[in-house]
N, CA, C and O atoms as a GROMACS GRO file, in nm:
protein
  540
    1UNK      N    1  -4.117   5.815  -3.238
    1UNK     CA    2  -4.169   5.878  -3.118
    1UNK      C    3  -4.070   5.979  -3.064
    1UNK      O    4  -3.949   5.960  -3.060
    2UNK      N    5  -4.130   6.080  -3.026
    2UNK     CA    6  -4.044   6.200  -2.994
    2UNK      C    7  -3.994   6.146  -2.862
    2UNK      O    8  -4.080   6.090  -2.794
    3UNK      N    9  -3.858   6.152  -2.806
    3UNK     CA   10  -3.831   6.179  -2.679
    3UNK      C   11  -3.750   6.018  -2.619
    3UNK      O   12  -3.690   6.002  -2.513
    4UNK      N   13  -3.784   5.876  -2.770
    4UNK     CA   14  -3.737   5.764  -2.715
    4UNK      C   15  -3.670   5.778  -2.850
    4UNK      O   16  -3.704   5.822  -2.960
    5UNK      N   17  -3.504   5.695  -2.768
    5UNK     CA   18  -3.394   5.683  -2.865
    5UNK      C   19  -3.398   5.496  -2.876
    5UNK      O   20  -3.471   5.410  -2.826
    6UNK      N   21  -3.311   5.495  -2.944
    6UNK     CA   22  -3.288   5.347  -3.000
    6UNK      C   23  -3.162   5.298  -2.907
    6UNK      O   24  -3.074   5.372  -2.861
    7UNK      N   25  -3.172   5.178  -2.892
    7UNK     CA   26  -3.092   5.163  -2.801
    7UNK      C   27  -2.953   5.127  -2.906
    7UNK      O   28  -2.991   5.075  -3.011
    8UNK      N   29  -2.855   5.139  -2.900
    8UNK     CA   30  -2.694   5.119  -2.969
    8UNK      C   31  -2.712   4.981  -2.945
    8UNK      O   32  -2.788   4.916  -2.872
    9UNK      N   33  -2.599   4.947  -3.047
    9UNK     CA   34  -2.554   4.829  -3.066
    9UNK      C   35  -2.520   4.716  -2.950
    9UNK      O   36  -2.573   4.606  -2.936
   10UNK      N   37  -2.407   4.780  -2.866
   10UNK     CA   38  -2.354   4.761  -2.769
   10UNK      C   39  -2.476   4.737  -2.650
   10UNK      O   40  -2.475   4.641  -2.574
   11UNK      N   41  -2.570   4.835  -2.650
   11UNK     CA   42  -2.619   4.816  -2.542
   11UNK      C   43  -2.722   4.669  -2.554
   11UNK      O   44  -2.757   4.579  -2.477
   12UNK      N   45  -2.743   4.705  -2.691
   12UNK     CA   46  -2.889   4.527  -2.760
   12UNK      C   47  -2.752   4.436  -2.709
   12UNK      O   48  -2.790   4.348  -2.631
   13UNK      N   49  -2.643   4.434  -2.726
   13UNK     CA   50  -2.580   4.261  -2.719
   13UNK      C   51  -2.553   4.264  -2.584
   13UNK      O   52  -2.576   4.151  -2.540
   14UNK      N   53  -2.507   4.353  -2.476
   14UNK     CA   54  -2.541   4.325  -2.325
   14UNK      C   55  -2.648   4.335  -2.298
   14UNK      O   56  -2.626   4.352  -2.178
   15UNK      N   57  -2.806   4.343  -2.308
   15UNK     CA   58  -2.901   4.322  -2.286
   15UNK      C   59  -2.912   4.184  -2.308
   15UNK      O   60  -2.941   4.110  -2.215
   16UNK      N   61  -2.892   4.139  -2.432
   16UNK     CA   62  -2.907   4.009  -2.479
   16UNK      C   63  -2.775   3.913  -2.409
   16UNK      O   64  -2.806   3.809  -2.352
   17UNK      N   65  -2.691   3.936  -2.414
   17UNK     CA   66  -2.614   3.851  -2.313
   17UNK      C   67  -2.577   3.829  -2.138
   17UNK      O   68  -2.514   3.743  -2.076
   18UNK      N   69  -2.644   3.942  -2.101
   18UNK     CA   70  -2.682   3.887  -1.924
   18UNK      C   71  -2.778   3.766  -1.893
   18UNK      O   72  -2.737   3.670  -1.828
   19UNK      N   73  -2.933   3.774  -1.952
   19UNK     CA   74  -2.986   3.626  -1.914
   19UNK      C   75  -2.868   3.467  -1.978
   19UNK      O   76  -2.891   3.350  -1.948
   20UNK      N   77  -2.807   3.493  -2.026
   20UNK     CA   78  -2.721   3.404  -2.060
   20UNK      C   79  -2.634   3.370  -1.984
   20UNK      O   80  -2.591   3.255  -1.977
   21UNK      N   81  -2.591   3.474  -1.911
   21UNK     CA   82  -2.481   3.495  -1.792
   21UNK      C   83  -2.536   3.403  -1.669
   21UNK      O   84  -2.509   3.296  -1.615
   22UNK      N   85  -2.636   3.515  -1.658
   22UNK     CA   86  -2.710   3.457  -1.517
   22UNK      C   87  -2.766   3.333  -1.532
   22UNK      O   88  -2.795   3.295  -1.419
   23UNK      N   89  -2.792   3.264  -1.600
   23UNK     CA   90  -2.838   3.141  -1.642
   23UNK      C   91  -2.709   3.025  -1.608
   23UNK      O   92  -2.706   2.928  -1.533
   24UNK      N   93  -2.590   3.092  -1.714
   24UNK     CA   94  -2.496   3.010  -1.682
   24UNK      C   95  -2.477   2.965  -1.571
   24UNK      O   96  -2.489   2.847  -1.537
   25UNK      N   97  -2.435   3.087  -1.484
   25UNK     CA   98  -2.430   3.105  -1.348
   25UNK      C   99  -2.480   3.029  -1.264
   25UNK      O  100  -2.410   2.991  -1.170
   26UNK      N  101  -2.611   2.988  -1.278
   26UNK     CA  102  -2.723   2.950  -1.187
   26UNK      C  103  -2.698   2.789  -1.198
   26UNK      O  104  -2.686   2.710  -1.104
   27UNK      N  105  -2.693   2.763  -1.337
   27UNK     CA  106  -2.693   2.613  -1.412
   27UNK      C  107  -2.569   2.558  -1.291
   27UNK      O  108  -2.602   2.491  -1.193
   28UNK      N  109  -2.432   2.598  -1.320
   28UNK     CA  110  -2.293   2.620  -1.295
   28UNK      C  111  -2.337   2.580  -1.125
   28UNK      O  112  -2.334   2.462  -1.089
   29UNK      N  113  -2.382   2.698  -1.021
   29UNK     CA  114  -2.392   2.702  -0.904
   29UNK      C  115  -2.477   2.532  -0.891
   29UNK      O  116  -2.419   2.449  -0.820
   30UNK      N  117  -2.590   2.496  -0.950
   30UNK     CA  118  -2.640   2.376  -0.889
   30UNK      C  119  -2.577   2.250  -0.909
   30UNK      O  120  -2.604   2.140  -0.861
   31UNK      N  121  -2.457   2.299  -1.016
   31UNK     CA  122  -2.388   2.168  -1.051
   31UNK      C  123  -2.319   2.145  -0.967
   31UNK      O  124  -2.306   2.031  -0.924
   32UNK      N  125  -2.236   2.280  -0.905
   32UNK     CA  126  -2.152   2.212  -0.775
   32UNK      C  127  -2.212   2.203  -0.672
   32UNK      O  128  -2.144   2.177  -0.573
   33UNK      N  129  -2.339   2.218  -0.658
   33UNK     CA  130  -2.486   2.173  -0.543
   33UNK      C  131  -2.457   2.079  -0.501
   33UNK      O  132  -2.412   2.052  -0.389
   34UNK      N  133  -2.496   1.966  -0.654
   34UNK     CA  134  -2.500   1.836  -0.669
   34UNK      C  135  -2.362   1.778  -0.654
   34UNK      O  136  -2.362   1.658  -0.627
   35UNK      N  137  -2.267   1.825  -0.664
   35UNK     CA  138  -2.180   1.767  -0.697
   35UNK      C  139  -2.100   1.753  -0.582
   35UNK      O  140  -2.060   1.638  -0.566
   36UNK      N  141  -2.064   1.834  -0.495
   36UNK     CA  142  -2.011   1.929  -0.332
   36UNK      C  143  -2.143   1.890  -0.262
   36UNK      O  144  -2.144   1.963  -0.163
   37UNK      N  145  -2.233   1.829  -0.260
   37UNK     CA  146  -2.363   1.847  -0.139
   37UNK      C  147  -2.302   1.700  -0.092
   37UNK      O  148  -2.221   1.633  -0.154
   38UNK      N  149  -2.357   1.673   0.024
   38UNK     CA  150  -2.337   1.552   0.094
   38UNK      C  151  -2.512   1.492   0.073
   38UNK      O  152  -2.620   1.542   0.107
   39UNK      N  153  -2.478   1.366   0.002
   39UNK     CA  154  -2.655   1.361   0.009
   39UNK      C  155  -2.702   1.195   0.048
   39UNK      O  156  -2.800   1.130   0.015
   40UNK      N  157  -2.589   1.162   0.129
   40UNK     CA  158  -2.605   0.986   0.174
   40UNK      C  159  -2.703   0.981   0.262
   40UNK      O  160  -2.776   0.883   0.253
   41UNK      N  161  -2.731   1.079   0.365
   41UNK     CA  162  -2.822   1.054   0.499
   41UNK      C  163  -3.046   1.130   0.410
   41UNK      O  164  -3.165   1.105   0.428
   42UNK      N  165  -2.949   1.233   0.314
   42UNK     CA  166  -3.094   1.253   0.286
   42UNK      C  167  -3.097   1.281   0.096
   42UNK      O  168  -3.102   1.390   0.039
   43UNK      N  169  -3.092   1.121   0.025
   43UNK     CA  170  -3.139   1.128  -0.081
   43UNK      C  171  -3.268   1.170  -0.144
   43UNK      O  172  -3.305   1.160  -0.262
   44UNK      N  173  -3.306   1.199  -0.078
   44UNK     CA  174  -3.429   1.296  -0.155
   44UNK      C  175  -3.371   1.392  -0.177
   44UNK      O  176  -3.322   1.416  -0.287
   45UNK      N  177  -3.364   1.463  -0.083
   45UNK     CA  178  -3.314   1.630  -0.082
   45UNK      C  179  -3.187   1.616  -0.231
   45UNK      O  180  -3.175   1.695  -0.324
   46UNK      N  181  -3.106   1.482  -0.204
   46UNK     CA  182  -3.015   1.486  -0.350
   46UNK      C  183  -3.096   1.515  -0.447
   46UNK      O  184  -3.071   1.618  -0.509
   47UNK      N  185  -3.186   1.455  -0.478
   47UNK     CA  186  -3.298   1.386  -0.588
   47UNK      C  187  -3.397   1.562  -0.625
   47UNK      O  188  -3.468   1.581  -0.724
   48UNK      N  189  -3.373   1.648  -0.530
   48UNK     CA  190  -3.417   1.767  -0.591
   48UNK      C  191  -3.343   1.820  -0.628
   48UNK      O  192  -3.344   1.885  -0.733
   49UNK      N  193  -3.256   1.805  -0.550
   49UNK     CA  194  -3.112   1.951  -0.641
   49UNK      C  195  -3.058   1.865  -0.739
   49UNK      O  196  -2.940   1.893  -0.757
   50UNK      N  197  -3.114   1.734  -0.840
   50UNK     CA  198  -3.034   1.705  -0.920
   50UNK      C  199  -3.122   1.746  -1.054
   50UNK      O  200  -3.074   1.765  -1.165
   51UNK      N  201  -3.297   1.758  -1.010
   51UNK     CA  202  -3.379   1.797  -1.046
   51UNK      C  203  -3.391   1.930  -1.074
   51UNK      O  204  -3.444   1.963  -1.180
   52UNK      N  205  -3.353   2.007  -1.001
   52UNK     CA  206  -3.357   2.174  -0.998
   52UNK      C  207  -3.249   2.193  -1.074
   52UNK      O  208  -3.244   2.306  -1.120
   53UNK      N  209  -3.123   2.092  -1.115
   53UNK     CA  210  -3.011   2.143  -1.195
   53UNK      C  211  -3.043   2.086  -1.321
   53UNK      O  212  -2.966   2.114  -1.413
   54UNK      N  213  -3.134   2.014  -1.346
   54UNK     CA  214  -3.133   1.986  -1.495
   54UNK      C  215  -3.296   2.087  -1.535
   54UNK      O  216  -3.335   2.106  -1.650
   55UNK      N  217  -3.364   2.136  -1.416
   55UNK     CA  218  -3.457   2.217  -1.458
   55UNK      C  219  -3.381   2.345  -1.533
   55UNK      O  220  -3.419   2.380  -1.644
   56UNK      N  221  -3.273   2.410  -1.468
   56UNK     CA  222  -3.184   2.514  -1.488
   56UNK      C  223  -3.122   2.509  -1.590
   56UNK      O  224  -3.121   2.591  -1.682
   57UNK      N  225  -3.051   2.386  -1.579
   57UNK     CA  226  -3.036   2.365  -1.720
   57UNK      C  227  -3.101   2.328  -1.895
   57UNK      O  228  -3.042   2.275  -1.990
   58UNK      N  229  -3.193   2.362  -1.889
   58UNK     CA  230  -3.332   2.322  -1.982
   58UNK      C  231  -3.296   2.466  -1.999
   58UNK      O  232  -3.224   2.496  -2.094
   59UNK      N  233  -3.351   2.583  -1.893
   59UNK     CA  234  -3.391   2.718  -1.905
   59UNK      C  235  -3.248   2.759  -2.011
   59UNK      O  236  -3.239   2.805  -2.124
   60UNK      N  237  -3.146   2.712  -1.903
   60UNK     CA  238  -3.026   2.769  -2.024
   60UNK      C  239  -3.024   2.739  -2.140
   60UNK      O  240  -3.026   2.834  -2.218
   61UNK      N  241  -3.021   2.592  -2.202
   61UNK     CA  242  -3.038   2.580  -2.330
   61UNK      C  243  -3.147   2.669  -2.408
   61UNK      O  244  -3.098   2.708  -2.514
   62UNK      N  245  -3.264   2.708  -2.393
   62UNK     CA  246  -3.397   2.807  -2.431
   62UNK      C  247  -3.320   2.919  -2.452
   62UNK      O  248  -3.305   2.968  -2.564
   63UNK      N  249  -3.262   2.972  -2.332
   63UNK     CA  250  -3.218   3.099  -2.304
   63UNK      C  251  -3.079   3.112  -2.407
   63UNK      O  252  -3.040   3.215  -2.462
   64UNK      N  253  -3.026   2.989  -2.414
   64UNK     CA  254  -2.901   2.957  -2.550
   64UNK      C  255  -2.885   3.016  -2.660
   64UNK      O  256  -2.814   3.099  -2.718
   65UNK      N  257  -3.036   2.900  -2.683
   65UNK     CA  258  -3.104   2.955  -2.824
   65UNK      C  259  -3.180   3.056  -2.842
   65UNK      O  260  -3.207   3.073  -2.961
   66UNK      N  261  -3.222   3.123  -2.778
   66UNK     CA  262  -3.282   3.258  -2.814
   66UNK      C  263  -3.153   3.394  -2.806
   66UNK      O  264  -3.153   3.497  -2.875
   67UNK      N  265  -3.054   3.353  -2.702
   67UNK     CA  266  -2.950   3.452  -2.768
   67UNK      C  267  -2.848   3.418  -2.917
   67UNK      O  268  -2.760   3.481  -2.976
   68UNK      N  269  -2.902   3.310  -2.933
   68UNK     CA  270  -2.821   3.251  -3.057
   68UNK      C  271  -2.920   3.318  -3.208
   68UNK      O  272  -2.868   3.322  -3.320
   69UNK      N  273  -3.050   3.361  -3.185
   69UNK     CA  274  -3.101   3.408  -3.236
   69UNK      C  275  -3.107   3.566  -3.297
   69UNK      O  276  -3.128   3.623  -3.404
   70UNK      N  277  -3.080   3.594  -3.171
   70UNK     CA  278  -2.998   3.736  -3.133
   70UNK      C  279  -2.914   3.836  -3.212
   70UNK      O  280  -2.937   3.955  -3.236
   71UNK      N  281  -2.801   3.750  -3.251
   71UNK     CA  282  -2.655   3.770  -3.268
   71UNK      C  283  -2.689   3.824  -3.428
   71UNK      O  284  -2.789   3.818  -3.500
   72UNK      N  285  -2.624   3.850  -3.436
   72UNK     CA  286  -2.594   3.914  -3.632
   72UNK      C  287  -2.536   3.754  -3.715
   72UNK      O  288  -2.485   3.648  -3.676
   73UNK      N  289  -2.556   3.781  -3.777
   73UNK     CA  290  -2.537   3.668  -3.927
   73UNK      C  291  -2.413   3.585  -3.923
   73UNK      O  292  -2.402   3.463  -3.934
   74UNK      N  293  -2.300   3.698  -3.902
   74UNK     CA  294  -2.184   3.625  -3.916
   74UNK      C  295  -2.119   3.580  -3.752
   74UNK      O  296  -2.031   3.496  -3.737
   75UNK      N  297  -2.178   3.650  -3.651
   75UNK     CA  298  -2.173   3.580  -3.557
   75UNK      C  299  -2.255   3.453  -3.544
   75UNK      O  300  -2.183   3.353  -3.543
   76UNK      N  301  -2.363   3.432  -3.537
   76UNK     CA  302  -2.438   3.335  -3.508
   76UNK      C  303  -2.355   3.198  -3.612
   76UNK      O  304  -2.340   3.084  -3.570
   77UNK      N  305  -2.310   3.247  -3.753
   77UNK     CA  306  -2.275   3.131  -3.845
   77UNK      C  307  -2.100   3.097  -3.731
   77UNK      O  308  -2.087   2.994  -3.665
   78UNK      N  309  -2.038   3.162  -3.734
   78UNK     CA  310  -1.894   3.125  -3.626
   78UNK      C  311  -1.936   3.026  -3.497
   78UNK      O  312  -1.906   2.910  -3.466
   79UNK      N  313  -2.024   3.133  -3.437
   79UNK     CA  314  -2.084   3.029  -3.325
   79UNK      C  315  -2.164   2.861  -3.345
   79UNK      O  316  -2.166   2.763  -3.271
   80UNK      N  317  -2.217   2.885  -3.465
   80UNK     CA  318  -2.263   2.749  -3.495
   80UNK      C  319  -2.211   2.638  -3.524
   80UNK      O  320  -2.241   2.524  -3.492
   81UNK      N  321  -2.067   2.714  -3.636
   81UNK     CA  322  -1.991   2.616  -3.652
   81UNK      C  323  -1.906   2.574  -3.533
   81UNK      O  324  -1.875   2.456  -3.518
   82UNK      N  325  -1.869   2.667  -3.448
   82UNK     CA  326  -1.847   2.597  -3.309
   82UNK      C  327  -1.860   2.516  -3.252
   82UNK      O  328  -1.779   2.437  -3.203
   83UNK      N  329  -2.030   2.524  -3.247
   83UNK     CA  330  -2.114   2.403  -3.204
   83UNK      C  331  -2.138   2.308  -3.250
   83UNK      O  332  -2.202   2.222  -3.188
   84UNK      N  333  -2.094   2.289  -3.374
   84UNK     CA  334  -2.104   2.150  -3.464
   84UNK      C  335  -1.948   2.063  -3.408
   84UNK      O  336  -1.933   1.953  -3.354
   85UNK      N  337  -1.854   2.162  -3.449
   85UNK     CA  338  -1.720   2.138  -3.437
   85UNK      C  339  -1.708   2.077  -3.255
   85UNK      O  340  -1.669   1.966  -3.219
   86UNK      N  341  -1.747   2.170  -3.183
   86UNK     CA  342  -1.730   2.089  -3.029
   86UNK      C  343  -1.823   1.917  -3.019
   86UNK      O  344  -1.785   1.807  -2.979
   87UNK      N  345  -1.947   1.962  -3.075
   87UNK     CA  346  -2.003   1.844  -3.049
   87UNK      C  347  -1.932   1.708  -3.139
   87UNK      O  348  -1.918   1.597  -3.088
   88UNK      N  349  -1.902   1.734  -3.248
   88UNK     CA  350  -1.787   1.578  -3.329
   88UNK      C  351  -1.706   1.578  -3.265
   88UNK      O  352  -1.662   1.465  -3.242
   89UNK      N  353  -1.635   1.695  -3.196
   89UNK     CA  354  -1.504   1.594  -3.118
   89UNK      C  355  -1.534   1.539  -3.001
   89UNK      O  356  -1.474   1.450  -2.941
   90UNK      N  357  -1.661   1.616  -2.963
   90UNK     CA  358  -1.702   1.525  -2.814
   90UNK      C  359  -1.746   1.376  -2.865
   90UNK      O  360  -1.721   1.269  -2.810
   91UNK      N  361  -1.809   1.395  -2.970
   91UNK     CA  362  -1.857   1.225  -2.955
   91UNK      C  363  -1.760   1.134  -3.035
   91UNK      O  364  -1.770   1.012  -3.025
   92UNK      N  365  -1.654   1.202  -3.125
   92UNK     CA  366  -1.542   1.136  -3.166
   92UNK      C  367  -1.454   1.081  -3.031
   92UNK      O  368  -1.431   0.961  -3.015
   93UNK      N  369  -1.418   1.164  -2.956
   93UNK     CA  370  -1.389   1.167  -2.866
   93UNK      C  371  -1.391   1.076  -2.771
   93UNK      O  372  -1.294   1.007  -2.738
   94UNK      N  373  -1.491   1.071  -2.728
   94UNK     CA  374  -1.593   0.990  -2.640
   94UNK      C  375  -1.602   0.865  -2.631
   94UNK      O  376  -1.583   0.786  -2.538
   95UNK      N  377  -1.659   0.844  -2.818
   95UNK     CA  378  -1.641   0.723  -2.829
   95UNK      C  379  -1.532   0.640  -2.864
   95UNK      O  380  -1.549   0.518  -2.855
   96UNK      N  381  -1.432   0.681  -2.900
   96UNK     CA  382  -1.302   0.650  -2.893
   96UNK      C  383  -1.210   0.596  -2.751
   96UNK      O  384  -1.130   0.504  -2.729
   97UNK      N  385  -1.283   0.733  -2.653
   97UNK     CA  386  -1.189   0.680  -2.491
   97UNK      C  387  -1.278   0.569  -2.486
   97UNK      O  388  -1.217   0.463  -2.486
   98UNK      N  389  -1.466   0.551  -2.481
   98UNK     CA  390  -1.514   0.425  -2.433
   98UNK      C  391  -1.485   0.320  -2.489
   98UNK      O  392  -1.468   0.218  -2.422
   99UNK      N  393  -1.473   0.321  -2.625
   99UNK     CA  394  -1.365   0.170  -2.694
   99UNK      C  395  -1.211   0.136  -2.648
   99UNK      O  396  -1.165   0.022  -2.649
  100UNK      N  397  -1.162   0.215  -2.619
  100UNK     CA  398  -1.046   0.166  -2.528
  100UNK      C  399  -1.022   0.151  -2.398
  100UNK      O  400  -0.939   0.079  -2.343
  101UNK      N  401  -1.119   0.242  -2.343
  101UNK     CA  402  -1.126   0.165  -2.219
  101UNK      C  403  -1.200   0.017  -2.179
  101UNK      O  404  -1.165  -0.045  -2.079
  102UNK      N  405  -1.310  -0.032  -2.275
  102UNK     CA  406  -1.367  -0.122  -2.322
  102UNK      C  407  -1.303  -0.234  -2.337
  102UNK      O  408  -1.339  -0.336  -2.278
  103UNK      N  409  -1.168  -0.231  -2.441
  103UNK     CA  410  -1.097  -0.315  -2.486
  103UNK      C  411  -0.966  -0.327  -2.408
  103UNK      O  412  -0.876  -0.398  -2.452
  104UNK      N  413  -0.947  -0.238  -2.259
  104UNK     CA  414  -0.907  -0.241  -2.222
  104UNK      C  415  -0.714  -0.183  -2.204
  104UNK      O  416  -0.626  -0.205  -2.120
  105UNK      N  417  -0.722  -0.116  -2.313
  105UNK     CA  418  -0.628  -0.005  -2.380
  105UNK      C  419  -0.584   0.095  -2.253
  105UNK      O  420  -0.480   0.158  -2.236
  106UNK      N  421  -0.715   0.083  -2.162
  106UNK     CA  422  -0.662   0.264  -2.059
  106UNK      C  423  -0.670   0.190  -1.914
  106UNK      O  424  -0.777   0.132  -1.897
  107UNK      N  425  -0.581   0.181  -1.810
  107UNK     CA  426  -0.612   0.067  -1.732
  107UNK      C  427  -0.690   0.148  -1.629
  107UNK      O  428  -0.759   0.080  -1.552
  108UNK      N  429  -0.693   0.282  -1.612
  108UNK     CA  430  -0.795   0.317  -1.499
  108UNK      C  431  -0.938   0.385  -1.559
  108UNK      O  432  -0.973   0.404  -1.676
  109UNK      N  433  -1.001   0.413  -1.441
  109UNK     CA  434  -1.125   0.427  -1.493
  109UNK      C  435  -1.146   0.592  -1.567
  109UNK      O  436  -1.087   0.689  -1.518
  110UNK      N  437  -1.244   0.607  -1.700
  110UNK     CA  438  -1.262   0.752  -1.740
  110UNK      C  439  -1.304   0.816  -1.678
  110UNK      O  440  -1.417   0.794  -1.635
  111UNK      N  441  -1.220   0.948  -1.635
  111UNK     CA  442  -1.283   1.035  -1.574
  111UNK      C  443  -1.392   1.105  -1.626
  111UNK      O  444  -1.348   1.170  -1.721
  112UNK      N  445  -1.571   1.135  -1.604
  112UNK     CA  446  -1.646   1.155  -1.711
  112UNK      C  447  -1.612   1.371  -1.685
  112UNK      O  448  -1.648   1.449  -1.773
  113UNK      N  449  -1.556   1.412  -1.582
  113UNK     CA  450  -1.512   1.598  -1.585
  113UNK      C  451  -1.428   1.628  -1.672
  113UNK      O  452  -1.434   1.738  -1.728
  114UNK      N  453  -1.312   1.517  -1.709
  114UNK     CA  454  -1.224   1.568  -1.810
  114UNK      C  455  -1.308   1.542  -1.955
  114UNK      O  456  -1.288   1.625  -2.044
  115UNK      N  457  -1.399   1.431  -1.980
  115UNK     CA  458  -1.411   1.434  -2.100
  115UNK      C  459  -1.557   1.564  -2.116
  115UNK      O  460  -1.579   1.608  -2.229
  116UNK      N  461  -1.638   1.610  -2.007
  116UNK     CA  462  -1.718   1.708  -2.065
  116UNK      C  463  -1.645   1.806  -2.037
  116UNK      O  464  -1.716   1.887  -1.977
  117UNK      N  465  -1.518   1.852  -2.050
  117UNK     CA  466  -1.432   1.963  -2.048
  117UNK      C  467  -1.381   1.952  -2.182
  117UNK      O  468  -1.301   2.038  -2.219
  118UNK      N  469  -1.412   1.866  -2.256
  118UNK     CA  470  -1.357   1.886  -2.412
  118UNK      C  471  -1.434   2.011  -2.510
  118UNK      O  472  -1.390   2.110  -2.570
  119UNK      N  473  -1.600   1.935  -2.489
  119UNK     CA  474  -1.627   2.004  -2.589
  119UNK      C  475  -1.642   2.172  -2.548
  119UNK      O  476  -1.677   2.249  -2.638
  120UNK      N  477  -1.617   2.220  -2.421
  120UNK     CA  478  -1.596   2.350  -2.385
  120UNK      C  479  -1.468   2.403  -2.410
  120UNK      O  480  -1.475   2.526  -2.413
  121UNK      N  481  -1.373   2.367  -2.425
  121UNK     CA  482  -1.238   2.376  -2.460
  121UNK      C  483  -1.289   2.400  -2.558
  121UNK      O  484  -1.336   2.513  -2.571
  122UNK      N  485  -1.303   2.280  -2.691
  122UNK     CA  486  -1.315   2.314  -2.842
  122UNK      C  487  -1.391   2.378  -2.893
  122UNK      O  488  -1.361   2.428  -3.002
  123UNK      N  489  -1.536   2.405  -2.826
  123UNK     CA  490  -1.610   2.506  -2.834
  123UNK      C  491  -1.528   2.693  -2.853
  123UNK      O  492  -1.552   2.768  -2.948
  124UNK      N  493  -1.452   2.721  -2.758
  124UNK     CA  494  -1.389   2.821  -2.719
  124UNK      C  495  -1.296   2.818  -2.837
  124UNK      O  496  -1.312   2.895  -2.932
  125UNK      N  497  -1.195   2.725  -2.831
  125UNK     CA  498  -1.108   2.736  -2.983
  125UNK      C  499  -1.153   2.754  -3.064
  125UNK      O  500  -1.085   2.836  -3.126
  126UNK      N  501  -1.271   2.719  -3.134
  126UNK     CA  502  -1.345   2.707  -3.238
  126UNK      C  503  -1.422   2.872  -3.249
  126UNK      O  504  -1.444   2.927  -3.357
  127UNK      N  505  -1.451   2.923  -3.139
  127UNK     CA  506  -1.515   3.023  -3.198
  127UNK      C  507  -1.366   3.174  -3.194
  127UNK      O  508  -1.376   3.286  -3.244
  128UNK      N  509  -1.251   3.118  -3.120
  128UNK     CA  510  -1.155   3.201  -3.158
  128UNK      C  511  -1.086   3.246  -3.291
  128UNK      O  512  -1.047   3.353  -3.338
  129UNK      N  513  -1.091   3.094  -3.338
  129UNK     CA  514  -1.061   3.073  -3.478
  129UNK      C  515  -1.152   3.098  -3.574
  129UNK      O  516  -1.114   3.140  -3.683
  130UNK      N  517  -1.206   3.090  -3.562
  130UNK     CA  518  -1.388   3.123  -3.642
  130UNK      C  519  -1.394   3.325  -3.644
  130UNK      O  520  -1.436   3.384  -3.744
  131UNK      N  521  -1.352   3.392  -3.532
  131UNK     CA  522  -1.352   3.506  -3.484
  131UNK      C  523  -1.257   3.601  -3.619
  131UNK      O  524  -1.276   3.679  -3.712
  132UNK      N  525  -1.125   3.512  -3.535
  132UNK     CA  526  -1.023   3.530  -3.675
  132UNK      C  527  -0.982   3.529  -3.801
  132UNK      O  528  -0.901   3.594  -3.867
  133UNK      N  529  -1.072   3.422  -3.825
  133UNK     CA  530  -1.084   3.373  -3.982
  133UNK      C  531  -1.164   3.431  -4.068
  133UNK      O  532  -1.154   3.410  -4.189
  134UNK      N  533  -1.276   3.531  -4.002
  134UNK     CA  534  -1.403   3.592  -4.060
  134UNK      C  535  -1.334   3.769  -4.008
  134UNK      O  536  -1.413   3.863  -4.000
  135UNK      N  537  -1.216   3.784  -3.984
  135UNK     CA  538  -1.210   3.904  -3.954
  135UNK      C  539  -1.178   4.025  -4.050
  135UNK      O  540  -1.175   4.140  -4.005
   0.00000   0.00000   0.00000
């Protein structure tokens, strides 16, 4: 068509990575809703914003995977293995602190923020190294 250009490279992967953003964002904002809200005098009102944050969070995962769809070949394969790699150490992980704290190995209680801060950590390593290794 005369008069329409193609959009560049650059511009398809920030197109494709703002609903991801804003998603995050949104997911992120209701978590500290729920988390920062005072909700002893009116548990309902808890009982929606815990609702509206796992609604948000649904959209993000969709919105995940359709930018995961997105991506070129050798990105999407880095990123995946990411995602394999974060999720075994989370549940290696995981289940490892709950057997010792179980058996009584850790004398205070698991904090459950530090352990879903793992697989975002290893997530991030994983696709640095993945970045590097394919470069």
């Amino acid at each position: 068509m005369p008069g329409t250009t193609m959009p560049t490279r650059d511009q398809r992967a920030l197109r494709d990575v703002v609903p991801l953003a804003v998603t995050t964002v949104a997911w992120a904002g209701s978590l500290a809703l729920v988390r920062f809200g005072s909700w002893d005098d009116q548990p309902v009102v808890g009982w929606i914003a815990i609702g509206l944050n796992v609604a948000i969070g649904i959209v993000w995962i969709v919105v995940h995977a359709r930018y995961l769809r997105g991506v070129d070949e050798l990105q999407r394969k880095i990123m995946l293995d990411a995602i394999g790699i974060a999720l075994g150490a989370s549940l290696v992980g995981g289940f490892a602190l709950a057997a010792a704290s179980q058996s009584g190995l850790i004398g205070s209680e698991v904090n459950l923020g530090y352990l879903s801060a793992v697989p975002a950590v290893v997530y991030l390593v994983a696709i640095a190294v993945g970045t590097l290794r394919y470069r």
